[in-house]
Phi, psi and omega in degrees: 000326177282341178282306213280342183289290178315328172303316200295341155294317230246315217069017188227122195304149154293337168227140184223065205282135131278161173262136164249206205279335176265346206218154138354155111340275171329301135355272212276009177271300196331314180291324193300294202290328162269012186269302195279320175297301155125178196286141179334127148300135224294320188313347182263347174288325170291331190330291211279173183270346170284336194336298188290007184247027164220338180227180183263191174294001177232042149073023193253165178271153193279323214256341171239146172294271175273148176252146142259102211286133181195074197308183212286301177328295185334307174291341182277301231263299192311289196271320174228045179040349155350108160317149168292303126018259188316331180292307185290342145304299165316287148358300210267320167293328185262349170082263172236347163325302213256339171275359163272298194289324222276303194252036157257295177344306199285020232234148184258312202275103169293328183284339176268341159348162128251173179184160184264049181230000000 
């Protein structure tokens, strides 16, 4: 739901992974998601059955090193040139909606989620 929001301000997917020449598609949504989230509990990077071919045993990604950390407020302002003015308006129209629903979506702690189920 939060991805859709954001499409629906920006016109733009919140992660839009490529592959490069050392890492994955997959690879680099992992990295997208932990940039804008900030990092994984290391039990949910070990979790999948897939887990040891993206992350290592201490729960870092195997195939990119560096992150740029870059929360969402950030991402308005930065990237899509949004005034802090239009953000904070945005924020203050959607109320608590979007910093409550926005950033319970985004969340790595599936029990703190919101979902549409």
């Amino acid at each position: 739901m939060a991805c859709l929001v954001f499409e629906l301000v920006t016109g733009d997917f919140l992660f839009d992974p490529k592959s490069g020449s050392r890492f994955s598609r997959d690879d680099d949504h992992l990295a997208q998601m932990i940039e804008l989230l900030g990092n994984m509990p290391r039990s949910l990077c070990l979790a999948g059955k897939n887990a040891r071919e993206y992350f290592t045993k201490d729960g870092r990604l195997r195939h990119i090193e560096r992150l740029k950390y870059w929360p969402l407020r950030a991402v308005l302002v930065d990237k899509y040139d949004l005034d802090e003015e239009e953000v904070r308006y945005l924020y203050a129209s959607m109320g608590s909606w979007v910093h409550g629903f926005m950033g319970s979506c985004t969340r790595f702690a599936l029990a703190m989620r919101k979902s549409d189920v």
